[in-house]
N, C-alpha and C positions, 0 to 999 in steps of 0.2 A: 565501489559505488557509493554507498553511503558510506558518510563518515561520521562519527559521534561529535556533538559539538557541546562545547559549555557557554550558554548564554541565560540570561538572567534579566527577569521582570520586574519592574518597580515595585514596591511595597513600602507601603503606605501607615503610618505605626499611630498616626493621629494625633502626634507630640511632636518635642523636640530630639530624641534622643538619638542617638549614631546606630542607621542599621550597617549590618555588613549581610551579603548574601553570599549562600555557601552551597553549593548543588549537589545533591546526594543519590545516590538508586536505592529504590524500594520496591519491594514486589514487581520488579519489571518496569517499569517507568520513572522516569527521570521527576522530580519533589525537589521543588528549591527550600530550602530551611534558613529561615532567617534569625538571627541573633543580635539582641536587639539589647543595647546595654544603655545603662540611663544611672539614676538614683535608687530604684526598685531591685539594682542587681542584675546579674543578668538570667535571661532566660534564652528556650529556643521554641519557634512553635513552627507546624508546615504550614506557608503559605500560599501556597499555589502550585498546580501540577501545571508542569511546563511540558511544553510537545518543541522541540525544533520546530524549525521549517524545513520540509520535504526537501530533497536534491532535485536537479530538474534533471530526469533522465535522457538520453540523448537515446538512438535508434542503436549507437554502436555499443553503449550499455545495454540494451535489452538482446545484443546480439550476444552478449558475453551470461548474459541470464541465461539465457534460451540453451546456450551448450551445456550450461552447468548441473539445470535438473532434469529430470526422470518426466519423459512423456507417456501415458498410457491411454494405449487404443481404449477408445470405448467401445464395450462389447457390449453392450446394454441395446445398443444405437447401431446395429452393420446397415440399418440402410440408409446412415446417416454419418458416413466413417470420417471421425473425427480421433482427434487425442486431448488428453486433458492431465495438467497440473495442478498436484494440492499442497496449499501452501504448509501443510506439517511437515510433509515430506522432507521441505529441506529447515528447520527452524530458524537455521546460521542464518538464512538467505531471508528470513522475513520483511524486512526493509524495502529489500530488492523486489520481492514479490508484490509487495502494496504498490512500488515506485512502476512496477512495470504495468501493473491493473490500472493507476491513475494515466501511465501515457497511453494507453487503449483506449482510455473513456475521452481525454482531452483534446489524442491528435485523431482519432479513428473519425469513421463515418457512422451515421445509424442506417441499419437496412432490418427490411424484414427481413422476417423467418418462420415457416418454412416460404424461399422466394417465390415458388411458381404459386402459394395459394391465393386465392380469391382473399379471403380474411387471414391473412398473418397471424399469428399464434404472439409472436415475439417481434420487436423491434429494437433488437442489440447497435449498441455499438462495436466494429470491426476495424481492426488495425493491421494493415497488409504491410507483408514485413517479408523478403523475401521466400516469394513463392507461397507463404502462408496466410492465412487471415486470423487474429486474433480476435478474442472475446472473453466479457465476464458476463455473469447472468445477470447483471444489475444491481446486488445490491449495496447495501455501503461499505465504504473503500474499507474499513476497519472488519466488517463482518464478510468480506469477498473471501473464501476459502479454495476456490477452485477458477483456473484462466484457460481457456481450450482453445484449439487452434484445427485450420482443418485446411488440407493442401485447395489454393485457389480453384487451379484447371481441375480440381477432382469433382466430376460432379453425381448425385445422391444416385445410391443403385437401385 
């Protein structure tokens, strides 16, 4: 699904002298480092932390998601019997896990929740993928830790 990419942002030295850019890992995220040679010598300094752009995931990637981690009933919730995904569970799979939160928020619908009330509690977006409905609880795609899913035809006991 995702694939690791090397691309590189302009940097800007305020002179004339020859950058070259060189992309490096640090503490878990990708730091371009620029080296920057002139008359001064050379030096190196971080210039910007660079994010790729996302994969666009497809439905048949989130179908290959879906088999690969660990669902767990919520027991917290029986009259509300759902399962839920946390993204430590699998780390490998972190990529995956944000790519598949961002195609829930993107391609899904918003509905309330809970549906029959008068005043809804929540208004999720849900992403129907067979037989299932997806969802995140809202918040941002980088702080999204848990994606839940709850069989369509099942309804609250």
């Amino acid at each position: 699904m995702s694939v690791a990419r090397t691309w590189f942002a302009p940097v800007s030295t305020g002179d004339q002298r020859a950058v070259s850019l060189v992309r490096i890992g640090c503490c878990g995220t990708d730091r371009m480092r620029a080296r920057v040679s002139g008359e001064a010598g050379r030096r190196s300094v971080v210039a910007a932390t660079v994010h790729p752009a996302p994969m666009v995931l497809t439905t048949d990637d989130a179908r290959g998601y879906i088999a690969r981690v660990r669902w767990q009933f919520a027991k917290t919730m029986p009259q509300w019997p759902h399962e839920y995904t946390v993204r430590e569970w699998r780390p490998d799979l972190k990529p995956d896990f944000l790519e598949f939160a961002a195609l829930i928020r993107g391609e899904g619908v918003v509905k309330p929740w809970p549906r029959d009330a008068a005043h809804p509690r929540y208004h999720h977006t849900y992403l129907e993928l067979d037989g299932w409905e997806y969802w995140t609880m809202g918040a941002p795609l980088p702080e999204t830790t848990v994606i839940n899913r709850a069989r369509i035809d099942q309804p609250p006991v």
